[in-house]
C-alpha positions in Angstrom: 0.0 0.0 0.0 2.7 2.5 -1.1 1.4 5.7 -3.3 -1.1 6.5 -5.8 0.0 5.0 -9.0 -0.5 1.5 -7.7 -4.1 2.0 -6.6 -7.2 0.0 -8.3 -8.4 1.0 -11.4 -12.0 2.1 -11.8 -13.3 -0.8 -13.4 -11.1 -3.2 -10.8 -13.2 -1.1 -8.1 -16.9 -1.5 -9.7 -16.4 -4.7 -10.5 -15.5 -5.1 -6.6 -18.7 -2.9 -6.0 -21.4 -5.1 -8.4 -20.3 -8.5 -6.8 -20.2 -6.9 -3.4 -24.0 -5.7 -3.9 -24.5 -9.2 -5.1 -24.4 -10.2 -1.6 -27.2 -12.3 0.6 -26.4 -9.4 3.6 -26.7 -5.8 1.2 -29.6 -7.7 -0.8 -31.3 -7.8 2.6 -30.4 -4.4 3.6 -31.6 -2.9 0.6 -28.0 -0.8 0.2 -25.5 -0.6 -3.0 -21.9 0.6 -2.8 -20.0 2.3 -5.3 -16.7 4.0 -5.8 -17.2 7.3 -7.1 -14.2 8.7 -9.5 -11.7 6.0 -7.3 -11.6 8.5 -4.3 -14.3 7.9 -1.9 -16.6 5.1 -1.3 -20.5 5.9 -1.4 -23.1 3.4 0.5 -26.4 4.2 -0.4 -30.2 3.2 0.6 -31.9 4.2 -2.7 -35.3 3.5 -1.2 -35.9 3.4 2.6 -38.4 1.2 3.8 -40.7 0.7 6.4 -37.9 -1.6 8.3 -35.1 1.1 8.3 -37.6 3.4 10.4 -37.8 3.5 14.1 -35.4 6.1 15.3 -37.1 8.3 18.2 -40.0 6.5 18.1 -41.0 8.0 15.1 -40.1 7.5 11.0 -36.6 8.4 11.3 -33.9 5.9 10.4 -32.9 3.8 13.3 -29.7 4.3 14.5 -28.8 0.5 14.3 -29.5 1.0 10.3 -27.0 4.4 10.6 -24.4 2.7 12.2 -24.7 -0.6 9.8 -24.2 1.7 7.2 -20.8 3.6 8.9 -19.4 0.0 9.7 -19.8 -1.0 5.8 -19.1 2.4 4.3 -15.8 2.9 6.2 -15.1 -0.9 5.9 -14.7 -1.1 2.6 -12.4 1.8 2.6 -9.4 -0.4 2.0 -10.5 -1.0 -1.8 -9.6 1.8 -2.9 -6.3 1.0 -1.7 -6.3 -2.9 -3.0 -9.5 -4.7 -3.3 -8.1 -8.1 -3.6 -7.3 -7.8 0.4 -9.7 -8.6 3.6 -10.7 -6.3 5.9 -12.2 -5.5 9.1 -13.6 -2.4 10.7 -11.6 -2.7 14.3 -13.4 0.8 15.9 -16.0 3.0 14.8 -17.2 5.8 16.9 -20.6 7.1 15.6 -21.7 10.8 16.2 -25.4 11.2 15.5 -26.0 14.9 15.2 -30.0 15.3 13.5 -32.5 12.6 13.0 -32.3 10.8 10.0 -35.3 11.2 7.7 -36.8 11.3 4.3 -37.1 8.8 1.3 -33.4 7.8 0.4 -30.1 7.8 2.4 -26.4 8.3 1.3 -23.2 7.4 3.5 -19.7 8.3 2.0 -16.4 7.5 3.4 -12.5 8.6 2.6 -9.3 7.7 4.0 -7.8 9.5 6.4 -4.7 7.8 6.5 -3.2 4.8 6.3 -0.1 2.1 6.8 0.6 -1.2 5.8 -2.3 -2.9 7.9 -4.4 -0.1 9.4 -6.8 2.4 8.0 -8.0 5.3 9.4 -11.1 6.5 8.0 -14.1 9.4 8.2 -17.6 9.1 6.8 -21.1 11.1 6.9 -24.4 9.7 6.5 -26.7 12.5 4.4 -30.5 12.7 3.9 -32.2 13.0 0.6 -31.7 16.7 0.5 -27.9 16.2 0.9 -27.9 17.5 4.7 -25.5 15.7 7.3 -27.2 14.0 9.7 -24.5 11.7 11.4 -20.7 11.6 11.4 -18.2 8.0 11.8 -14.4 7.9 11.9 -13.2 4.4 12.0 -10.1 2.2 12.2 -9.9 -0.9 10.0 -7.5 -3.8 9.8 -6.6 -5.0 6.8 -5.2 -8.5 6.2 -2.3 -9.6 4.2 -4.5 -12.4 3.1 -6.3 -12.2 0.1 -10.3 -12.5 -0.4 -10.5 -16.5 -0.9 -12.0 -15.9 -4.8 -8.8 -13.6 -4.8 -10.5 -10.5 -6.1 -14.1 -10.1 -4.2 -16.0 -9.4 -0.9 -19.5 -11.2 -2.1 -20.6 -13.0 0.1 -22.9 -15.3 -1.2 
């Protein structure tokens, strides 16, 4: 994990991305990542549904949902680095600042820093009008050992 000109190519990260969304636990979640231009990753609930809501008692996103979403977004941070290696969000300290609402939901995460086998990350959860709502930094651990198909997360 050295400097930029070794980093995963676009299509090495969307590829990543589609088989990752392929998966029994995002299927169920109703969420999709992406990797936007290479530099961030972007975890998104296109359409909230009724078992997202409960926060405050009232239609708001839980905050189990908001912090599902923190742990995913911010672990799969080390793709952008090299997809082809596990990983494991180790901390994650959640900040929820504004209940959660509306039709759609959008995390994003980027690296803060990182070494050979930790990551430091920050992410923000935003509502459908592109307000920020909660705030995550987390520390991952990434493995030397590859992903067992050698190049994806699905889990299937």
């Amino acid at each position: 994990m050295s400097d930029t000109s070794s980093r995963p190519t676009q299509e090495q990260l969307d590829r990543y991305a589609e088989q990752f969304n392929q998966s029994l636990t995002l299927r169920f979640l109703g969420v999709r990542v992406s990797f936007p231009e290479g530099r961030k990753v972007v975890v998104a609930i296109p359409e909230v549904r009724p078992e997202h809501r409960g926060g405050l008692g009232t239609t708001a996103i839980n905050g189990g949902i908001i912090s599902a979403l923190f742990d995913l977004v911010i672990g799969c941070t080390p793709a952008l680095l090299d997809p082809t290696r596990r990983c494991a969000t180790l901390q994650l300290s959640v900040s929820f600042q504004r209940p959660l609402t509306g039709d759609s939901v959008q995390a994003e995460a980027e690296i803060d820093s990182h070494g050979k086998n930790t990551l430091f990350a920050s992410a923000r959860v935003l509502d459908s009008q592109g307000t920020v709502c909660a705030r995550a930094q987390g520390i991952v651990r990434i493995s030397s050992a590859p992903w067992a198909s050698g190049e994806s997360p699905a889990i299937n």
